[in-house]
C-alpha positions, -999 to 999 in steps of 0.1 A, spaced: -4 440 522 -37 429 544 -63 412 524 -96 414 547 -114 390 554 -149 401 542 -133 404 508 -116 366 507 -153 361 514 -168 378 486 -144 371 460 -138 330 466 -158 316 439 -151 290 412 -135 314 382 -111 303 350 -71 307 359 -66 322 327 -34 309 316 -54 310 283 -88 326 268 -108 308 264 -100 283 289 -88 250 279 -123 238 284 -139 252 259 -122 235 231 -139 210 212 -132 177 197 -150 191 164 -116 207 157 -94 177 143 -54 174 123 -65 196 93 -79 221 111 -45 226 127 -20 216 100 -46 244 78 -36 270 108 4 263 110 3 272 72 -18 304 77 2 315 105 30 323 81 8 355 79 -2 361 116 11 383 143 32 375 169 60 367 136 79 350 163 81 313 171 74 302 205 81 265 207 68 239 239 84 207 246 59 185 267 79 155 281 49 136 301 69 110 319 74 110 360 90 84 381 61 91 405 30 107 409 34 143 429 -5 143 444 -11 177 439 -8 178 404 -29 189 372 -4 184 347 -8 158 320 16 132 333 25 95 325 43 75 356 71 53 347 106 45 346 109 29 315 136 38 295 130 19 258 95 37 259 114 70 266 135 69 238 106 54 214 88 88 226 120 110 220 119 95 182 83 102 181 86 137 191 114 145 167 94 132 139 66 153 148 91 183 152 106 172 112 67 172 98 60 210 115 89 227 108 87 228 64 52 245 67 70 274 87 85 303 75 121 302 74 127 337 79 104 336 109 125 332 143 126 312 176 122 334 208 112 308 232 118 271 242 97 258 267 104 222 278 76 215 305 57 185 319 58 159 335 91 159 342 117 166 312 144 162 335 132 124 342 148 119 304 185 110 298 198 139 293 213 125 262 177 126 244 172 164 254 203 164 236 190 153 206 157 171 204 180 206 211 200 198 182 170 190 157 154 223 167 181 242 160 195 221 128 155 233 120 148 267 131 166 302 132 167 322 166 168 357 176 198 372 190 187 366 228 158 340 234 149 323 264 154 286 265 140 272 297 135 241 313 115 230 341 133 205 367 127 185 392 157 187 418 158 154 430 166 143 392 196 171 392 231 172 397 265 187 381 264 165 352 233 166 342 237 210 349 263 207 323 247 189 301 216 211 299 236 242 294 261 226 264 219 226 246 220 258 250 191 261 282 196 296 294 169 295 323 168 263 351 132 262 370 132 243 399 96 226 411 109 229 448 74 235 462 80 238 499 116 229 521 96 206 544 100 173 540 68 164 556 50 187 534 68 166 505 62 131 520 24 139 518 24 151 490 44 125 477 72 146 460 105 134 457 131 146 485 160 158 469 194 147 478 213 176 469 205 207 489 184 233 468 211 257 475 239 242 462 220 229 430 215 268 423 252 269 429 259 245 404 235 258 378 256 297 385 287 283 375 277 289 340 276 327 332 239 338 324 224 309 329 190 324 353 179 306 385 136 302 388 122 288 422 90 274 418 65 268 451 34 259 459 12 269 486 -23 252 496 -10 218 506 -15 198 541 12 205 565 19 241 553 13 269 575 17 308 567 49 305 595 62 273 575 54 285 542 74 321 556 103 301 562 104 287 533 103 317 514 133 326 539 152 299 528 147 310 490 155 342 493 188 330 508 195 317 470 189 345 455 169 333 427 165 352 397 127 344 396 102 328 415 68 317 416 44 309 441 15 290 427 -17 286 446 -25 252 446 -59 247 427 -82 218 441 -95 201 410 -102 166 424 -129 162 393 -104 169 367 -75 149 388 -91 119 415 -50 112 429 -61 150 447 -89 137 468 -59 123 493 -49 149 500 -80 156 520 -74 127 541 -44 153 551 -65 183 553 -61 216 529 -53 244 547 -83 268 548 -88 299 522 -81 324 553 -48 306 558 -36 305 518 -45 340 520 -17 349 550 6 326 531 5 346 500 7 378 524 35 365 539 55 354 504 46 386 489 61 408 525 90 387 523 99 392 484 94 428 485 108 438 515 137 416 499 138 437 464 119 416 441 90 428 415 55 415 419 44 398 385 13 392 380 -8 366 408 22 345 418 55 355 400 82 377 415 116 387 394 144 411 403 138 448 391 164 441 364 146 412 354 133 417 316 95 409 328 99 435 357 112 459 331 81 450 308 58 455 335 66 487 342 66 495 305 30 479 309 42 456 278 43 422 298 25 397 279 15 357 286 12 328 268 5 292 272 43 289 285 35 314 310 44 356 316 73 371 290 79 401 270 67 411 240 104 406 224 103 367 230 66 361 229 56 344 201 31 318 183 32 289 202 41 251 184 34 225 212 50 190 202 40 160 221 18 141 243 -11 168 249 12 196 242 -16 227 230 -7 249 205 -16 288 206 -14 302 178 -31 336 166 -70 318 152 -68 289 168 -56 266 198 -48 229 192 -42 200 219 -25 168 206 -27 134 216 -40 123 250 -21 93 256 15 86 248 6 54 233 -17 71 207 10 98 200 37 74 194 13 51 171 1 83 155 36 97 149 51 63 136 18 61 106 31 100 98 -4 113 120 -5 143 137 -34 135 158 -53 168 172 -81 154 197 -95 194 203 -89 226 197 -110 261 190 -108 286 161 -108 317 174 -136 346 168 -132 383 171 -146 388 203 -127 356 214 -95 380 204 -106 411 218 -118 398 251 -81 377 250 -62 407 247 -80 427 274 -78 401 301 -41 398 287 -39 431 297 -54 433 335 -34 400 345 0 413 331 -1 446 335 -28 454 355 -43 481 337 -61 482 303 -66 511 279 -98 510 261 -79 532 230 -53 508 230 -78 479 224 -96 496 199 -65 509 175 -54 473 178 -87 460 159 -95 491 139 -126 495 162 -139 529 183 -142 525 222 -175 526 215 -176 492 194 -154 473 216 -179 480 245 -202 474 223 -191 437 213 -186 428 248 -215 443 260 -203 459 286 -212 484 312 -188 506 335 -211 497 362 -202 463 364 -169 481 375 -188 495 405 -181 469 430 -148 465 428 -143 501 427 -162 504 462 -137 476 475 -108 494 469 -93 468 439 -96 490 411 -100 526 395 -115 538 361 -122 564 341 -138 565 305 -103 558 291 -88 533 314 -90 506 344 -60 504 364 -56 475 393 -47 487 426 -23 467 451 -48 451 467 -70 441 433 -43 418 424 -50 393 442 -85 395 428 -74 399 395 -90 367 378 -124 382 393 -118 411 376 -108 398 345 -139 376 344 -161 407 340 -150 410 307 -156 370 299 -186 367 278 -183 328 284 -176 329 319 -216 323 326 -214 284 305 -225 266 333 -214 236 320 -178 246 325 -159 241 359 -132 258 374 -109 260 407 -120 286 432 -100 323 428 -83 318 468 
């Protein structure tokens, strides 16, 4: 797949990632602890019925410069552990107000780093979840890692908690690209950690990279795709690297590196998307690729892939999402919740019996019916207006109304060859995905708040 140029041209301007709608910077601060303890109770009564519940372990023994995650830099140990405690109080105060016939589809433990914590704590979070919550037959339980934290031990430990899905961040394989970045080197090759994590039977293998970051070339960036696909992960993901250096300053060295240019992380997603391909792999989404037998290549191609704040799945293990600690955000089916900024407010928080929720946004129903179309174009890439309307109880005509839209703002992107439509339905073609945050801005009544910022689409 070629992009041209003329359209990397057009189409590179500042737009929301839409990992969530509205973005995360719309919330407000007028949204505080009994909004969101109010909406845990009512979503007894709300659709997804599943549970979808997020880990967020903050802590990193270093600083990766690229980063936008909320992150907290240290090595201490007793402050660890006085977190862990914190979290599992928070997790004992949740858990009455739910439903017990309600289920667990999802476990998301994401950062920070969660691997930077004994292993012994996970262990003891693991077991409080499911001393406190019942699970479906098959959910996903997945952890992200940083490799240079991982080795057999620590493997085994993580899969005796019951983690059926190992990410690794490995971003690139060049050590220089990691030295500037300043990302640890691992000391155990890549390869044989995916070994280790195989030697427990269905137990799934992600890749995670980055492209966008000094040093990296479409040839380098190629090779290093190479060197994946010699692992055979089950998954991978190849994240664009979004230069935010207003939200996160620690990105403005990276300049004194240089960025590549938007032509060049153009060729380097060309080239990661010819590689996995050619090599068997389903496209998902912007920058996700999983093996045809994959459950999310299977729900893509049943157009019933779905995303939430812990990224694509199905529709079997999505679910309302329970964030617990640090920052984690809730996303549940009326509102979205963030909690603490600070570990030292969380932990002091926790300890007085304080959930403290700094921001958050109640949902309205065009905030739900916009949500589920741009759900729609960036899984599945293609949207039924029918399907939209049944799902609210609404004609086409309403939910066009609502949004106030017009098929001709369709018209250009039809001319450049990234979509179709008819009355009925838009459908993405190969080239569109790239572009598909573009597109689904077109159907973002907020998207013109020019008091909100966001990373450019390439």
């Amino acid at each position: 797949m070629k992009i041209p140029q003329e359209l990397i041209e057009k189409y590179n301007v500042p737009v929301p990632r839409y990992t969530s709608y509205p973005p995360a910077n719309f919330f407000t601060e007028d949204f505080g602890t009994e909004d969101y303890l109010k909406a845990v109770t009512e979503s007894n009564q709300k659709q997804p019925e599943n549970i979808s519940i997020y880990i967020h372990i903050p802590f990193c023994t270093q600083l990766c410069l690229y980063c936008g995650c909320n992150t907290h830099i240290t090595k201490n140990k007793e402050l660890m552990g006085q977190y862990v405690y914190a979290l599992k109080k928070e997790i004992q105060m949740i858990s009455p107000m739910l439903d017990k016939g309600r289920k667990v589809s999802q476990v998301h433990w994401g950062g920070g780093t969660p691997n930077a914590l004994p292993a012994s704590y996970i262990g003891e979070i693991m077991d409080l979840i499911h001393a406190n919550f019942n699970f479906i037959e098959n959910p996903e339980i997945a952890v992200e890692c940083n490799p240079a934290y991982l080795d057999q031990t620590y493997i085994d430990q993580l899969v005796s908690f019951g983690f059926n899905r190992i990410s690794m961040g490995v971003q690139d394989f060049q050590e220089k690209v990691l030295n500037a970045v300043h990302r640890e080197v691992p000391s155990i090759p890549i390869s044989e950690l995916a070994i280790m994590i195989r030697k427990h039977k269905g137990v799934a293998v992600n890749l995670d990279f980055i492209y966008g970051l000094p040093f990296q070339t479409p040839e380098s960036f190629g090779k290093s795709i190479d060197k994946a696909l010699q692992i055979n992960p089950d998954r991978l993901v190849t994240f664009s690297y979004a230069h935010v250096p207003w939200v996160k300053k620690a990105q403005l060295k990276l300049e004194e590196y240089g960025l590549p240019a938007p032509e060049e992380k153009v060729k380097m997603f060309e080239t990661a998307w010819a590689k996995m391909t050619s090599a068997g792999y389903t496209t998902i989404g912007l920058d996700h690729y999983a093996k045809p037998e994959d459950d999310m290549a299977q729900a893509l191609q049943q157009k019933t892939l779905h995303r939430n704040f812990q990224g694509y799945c199905t529709r079997e293990t999505t679910g309302q999402v329970y964030a617990f600690g640090v920052t984690g955000i809730s996303q549940l089916e009326e509102v979205y919740s963030q909690n603490a900024r600070t570990v030292k407010e969380y932990i002091e928080n926790i300890e007085q019996g304080t959930i403290q929720i700094v921001k958050g946004y109640s949902m309205t129903e065009t905030d739900k019916i916009t949500r589920m179309i741009i759900n729609e174009i960036m899984c599945n890439e293609y949207m039924n207006w029918q399907q939209i309307a049944d799902a609210f109880n609404y004609s086409v005509d309403e939910i066009k109304g609502t949004l106030d839209f017009n098929e001709r703002k369709l018209d250009g992107f039809v001319e450049d060859d990234l979509l179709t439509y008819t009355k009925s339905e838009i459908t993405i073609s190969p080239i569109g995905r790239f572009f598909l945050r573009n597109i689904a801005a077109v159907f973002d009544v907020r998207v013109k708040d020019g008091d909100k910022k966001f990373s450019k689409s390439v």
